[in-house]
C-alpha positions as CSV (number, residue, x, y, z in Angstrom):
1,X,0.0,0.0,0.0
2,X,1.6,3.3,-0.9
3,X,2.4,6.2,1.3
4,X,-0.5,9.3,1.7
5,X,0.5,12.5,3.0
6,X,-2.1,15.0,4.0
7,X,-1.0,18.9,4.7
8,X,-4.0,20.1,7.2
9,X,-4.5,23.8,7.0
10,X,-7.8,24.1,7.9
11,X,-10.3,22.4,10.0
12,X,-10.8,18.8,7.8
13,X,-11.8,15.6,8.5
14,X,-9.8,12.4,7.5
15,X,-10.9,8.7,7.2
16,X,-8.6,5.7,6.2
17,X,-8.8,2.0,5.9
18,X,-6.8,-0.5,7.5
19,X,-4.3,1.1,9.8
20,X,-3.5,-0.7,14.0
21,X,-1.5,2.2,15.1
22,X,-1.7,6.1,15.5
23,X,1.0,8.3,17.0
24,X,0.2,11.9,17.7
25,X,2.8,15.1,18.5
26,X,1.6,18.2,18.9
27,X,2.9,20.9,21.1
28,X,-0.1,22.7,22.2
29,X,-4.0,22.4,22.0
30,X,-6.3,19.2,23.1
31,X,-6.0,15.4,21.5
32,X,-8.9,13.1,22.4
33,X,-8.9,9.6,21.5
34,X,-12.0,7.5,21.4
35,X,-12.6,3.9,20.2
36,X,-15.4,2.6,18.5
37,X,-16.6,-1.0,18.5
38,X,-18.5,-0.5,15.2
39,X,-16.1,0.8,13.3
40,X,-12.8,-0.4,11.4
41,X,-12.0,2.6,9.9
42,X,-9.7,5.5,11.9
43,X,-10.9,9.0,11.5
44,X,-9.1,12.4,11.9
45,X,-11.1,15.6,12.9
46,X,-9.4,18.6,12.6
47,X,-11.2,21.1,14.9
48,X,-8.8,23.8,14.9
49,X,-5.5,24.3,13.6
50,X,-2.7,27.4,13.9
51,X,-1.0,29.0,11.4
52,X,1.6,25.8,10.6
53,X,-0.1,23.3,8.9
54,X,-0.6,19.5,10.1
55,X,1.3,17.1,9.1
56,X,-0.7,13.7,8.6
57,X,1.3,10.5,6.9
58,X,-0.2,6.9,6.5
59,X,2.6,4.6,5.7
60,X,0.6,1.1,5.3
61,X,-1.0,0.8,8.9
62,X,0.5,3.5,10.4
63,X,-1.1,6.7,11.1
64,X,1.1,9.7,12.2
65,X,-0.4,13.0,13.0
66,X,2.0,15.8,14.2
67,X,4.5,18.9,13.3
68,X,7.6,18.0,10.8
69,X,10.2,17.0,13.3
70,X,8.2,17.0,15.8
71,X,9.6,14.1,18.2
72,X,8.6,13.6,21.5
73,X,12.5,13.9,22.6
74,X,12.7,17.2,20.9
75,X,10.1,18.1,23.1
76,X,11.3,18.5,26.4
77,X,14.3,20.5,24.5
78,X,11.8,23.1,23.3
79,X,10.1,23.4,26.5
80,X,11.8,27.3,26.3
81,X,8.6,28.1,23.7
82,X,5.9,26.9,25.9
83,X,3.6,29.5,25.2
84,X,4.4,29.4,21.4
85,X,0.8,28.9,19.5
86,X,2.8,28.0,16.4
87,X,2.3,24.4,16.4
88,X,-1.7,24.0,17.9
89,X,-4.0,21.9,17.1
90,X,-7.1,20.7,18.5
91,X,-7.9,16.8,17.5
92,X,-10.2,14.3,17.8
93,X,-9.5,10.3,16.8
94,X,-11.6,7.8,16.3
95,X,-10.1,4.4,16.1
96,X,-11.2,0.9,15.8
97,X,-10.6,-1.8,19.0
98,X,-6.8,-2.6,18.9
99,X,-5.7,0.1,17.7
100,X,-2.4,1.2,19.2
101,X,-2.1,4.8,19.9
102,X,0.8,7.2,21.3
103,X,0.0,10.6,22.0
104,X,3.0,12.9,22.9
105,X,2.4,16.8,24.1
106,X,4.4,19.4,25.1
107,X,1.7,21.6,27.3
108,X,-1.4,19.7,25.5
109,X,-4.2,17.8,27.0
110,X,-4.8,14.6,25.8
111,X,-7.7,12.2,26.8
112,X,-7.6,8.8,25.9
113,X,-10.7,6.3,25.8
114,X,-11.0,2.7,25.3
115,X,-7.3,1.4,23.5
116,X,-5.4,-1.2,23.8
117,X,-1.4,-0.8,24.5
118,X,-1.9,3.1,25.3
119,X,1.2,5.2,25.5
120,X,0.8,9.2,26.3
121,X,3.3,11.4,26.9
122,X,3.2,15.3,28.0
123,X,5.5,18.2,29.9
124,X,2.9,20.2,31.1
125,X,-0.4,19.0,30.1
126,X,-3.2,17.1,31.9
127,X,-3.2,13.5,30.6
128,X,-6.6,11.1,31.6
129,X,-7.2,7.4,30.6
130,X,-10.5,5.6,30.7
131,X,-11.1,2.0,30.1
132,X,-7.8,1.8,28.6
133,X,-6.5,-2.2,28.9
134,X,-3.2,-3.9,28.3
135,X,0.0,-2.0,28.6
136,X,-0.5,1.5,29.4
137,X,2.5,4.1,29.6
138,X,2.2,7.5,31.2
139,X,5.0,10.1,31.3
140,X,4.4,14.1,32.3
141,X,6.2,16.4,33.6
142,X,4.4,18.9,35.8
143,X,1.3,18.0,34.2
144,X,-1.4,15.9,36.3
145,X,-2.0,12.5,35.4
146,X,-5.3,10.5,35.8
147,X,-5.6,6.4,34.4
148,X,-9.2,5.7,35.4
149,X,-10.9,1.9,34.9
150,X,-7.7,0.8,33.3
151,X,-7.3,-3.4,33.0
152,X,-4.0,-4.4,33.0
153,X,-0.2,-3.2,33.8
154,X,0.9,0.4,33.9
155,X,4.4,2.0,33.9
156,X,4.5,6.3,34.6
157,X,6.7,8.9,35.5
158,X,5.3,12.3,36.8
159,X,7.8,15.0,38.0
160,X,5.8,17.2,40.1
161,X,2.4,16.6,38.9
162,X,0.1,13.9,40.8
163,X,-0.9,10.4,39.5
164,X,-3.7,8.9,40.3
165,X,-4.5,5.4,38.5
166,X,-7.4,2.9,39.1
167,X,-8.9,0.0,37.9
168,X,-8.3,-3.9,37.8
169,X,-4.6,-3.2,37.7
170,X,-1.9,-6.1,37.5
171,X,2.2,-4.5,37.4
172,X,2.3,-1.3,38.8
173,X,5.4,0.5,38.3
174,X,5.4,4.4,39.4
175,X,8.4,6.8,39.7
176,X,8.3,10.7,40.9
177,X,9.7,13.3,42.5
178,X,7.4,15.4,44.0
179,X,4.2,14.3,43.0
180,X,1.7,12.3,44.9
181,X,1.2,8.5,43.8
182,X,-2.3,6.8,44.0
183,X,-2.8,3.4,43.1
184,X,-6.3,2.0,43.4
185,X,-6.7,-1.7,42.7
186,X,-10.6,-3.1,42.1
187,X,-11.3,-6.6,42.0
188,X,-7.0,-7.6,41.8
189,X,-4.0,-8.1,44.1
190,X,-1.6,-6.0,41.9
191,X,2.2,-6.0,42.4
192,X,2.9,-2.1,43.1
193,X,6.6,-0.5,43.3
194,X,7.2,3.0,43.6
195,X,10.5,5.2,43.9
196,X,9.5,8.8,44.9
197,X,12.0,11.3,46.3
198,X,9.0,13.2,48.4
199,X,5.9,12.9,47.0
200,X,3.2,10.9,49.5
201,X,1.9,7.4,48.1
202,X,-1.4,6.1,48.8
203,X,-2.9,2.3,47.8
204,X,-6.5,1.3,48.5
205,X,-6.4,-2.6,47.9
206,X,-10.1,-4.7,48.4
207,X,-11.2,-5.2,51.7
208,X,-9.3,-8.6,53.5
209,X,-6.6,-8.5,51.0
210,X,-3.4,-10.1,52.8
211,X,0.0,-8.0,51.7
212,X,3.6,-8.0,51.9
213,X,5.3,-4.6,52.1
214,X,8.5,-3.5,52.0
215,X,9.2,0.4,52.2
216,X,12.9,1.8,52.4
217,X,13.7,5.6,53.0
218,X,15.6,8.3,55.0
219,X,12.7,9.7,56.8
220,X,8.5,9.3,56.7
221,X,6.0,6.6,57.3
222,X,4.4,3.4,56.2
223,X,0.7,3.4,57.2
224,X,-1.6,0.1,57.1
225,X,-5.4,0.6,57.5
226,X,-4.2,3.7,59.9
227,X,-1.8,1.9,61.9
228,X,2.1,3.5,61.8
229,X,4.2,0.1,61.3
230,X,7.3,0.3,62.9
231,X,10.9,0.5,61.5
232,X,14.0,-1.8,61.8
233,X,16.1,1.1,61.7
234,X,17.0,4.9,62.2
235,X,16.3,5.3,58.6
236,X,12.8,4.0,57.4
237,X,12.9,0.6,57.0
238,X,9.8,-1.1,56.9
239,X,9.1,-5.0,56.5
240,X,5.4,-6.7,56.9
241,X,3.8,-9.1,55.4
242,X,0.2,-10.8,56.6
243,X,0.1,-14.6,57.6
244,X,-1.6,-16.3,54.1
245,X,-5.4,-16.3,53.3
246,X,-6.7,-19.7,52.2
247,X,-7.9,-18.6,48.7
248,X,-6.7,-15.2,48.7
249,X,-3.9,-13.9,46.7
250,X,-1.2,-11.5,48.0
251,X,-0.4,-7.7,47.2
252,X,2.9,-7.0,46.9
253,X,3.7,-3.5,47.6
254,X,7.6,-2.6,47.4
255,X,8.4,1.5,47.8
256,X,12.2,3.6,47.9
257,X,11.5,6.9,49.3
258,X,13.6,9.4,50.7
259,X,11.0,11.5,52.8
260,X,7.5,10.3,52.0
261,X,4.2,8.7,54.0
262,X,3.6,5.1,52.1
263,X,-0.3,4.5,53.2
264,X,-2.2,1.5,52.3
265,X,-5.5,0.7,53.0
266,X,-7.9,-2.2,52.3
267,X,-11.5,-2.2,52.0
């Protein structure tokens, strides 16, 4: 299948056949990303657009939407022209089920609905998932970042904005360095580890769910169901883990702090 190129000037809408993944850069504006179940066709609308015209490419069954050298690690680089309205767009996707997407802003919101194997990337924008499943990414800067309903394993990095992620989660993997951390797990025993230099972490697990934590810092607190468990050492060093549960399965919740309160609750 040959290679179409589309130069978006204007507000336009664009359908095509046939494509499993869509990656997004724009620097400034709104991308929302919606799937529907009735549909196996990926449409592009163009709501508005700045002065610099979009650059749209399908190369077989790849869709890419963005700014001519546009790369989500030239970026951060540019983060000097936040501000800049030369590359804005405001987008809407519509994509059929397992359609891979990765959306990268620089101070852009993006709000993703539905995928499968979801990757979204900002610096200062606000980033929300819903009823995303499989591997979901998340990376922002100081922007906040909300996975809600999500099935399956997340990896994210926030700076200094808060994460907040829900759903019937599996691998959690969170890093920060100021920002708060919420994991909320619904219906699983996930497997949570978190490195945060200051920025508090909270987990809500089901009610009765036995767990084994481990929590390793300078200074702070590890907090079950409101009691302050104690530490091994003048540093925080924290070790518990609950005597087995015929039929239940364990949370594992591992955390490297340096001055942080690790609070878990169940129920």
């Amino acid at each position: 299948m040959s290679t179409e190129t589309w130069a978006v000037a204007a507000p336009q809408t664009i359908t095509v056949d046939g494509v499993s993944a869509v990656s997004v850069r724009v620097q400034a504006g709104r991308v929302d990303v919606v799937v529907d179940p009735e549909t196996t066709r990926t449409t592009l609308d163009v709501t508005e657009i700045s002065e610099k015209p979009l650059q749209v490419t399908r190369d077989r069954d790849r869709l890419r939407i963005g700014y001519e050298a546009s790369k989500m690690d030239a970026f951060v680089a540019r983060v000097k022209n936040l501000g800049s309205s030369s590359e804005r767009a405001v987008l809407r996707l519509t994509v059929p089920p397992g359609t891979a997407v990765d959306v990268g802003t620089v101070e852009g919101d993006a709000d993703v609905t539905g995928t499968t194997g979801t990757v979204v990337k900002t610096v200062t924008g606000t980033v929300r998932t819903a009823g995303t499943s499989g591997s979901l990414y998340l990376k922002s800067v100081s922007g906040d970042v909300a996975a809600t309903a999500h099935s399956g394993d997340v990896s994210a990095q926030v700076v200094s904005g808060a994460l907040a992620v829900d759903g019937a989660i599996g691998r959690v993997s969170a890093h920060s360095v100021s920002g708060a951390l919420a994991v909320t797990a619904v219906g699983t025993t996930p497997m949570v580890t978190v490195k945060t230099v200051s920025g508090d972490v909270t987990v809500r697990l089901d009610e009765g769910t036995p767990v084994s934590l481990k929590v390793r810092g300078a200074a702070g607190q590890a907090i079950l169901d409101g009691t302050v468990l104690p530490s091994t050492g003048r540093v925080l060093a924290v070790d518990h883990a609950d005597t087995p549960v015929a039929g239940r399965s364990v949370a594992y919740l591992t955390a490297a702090v340096t001055s942080s309160r690790v609070v878990v609750t169940r129920g």
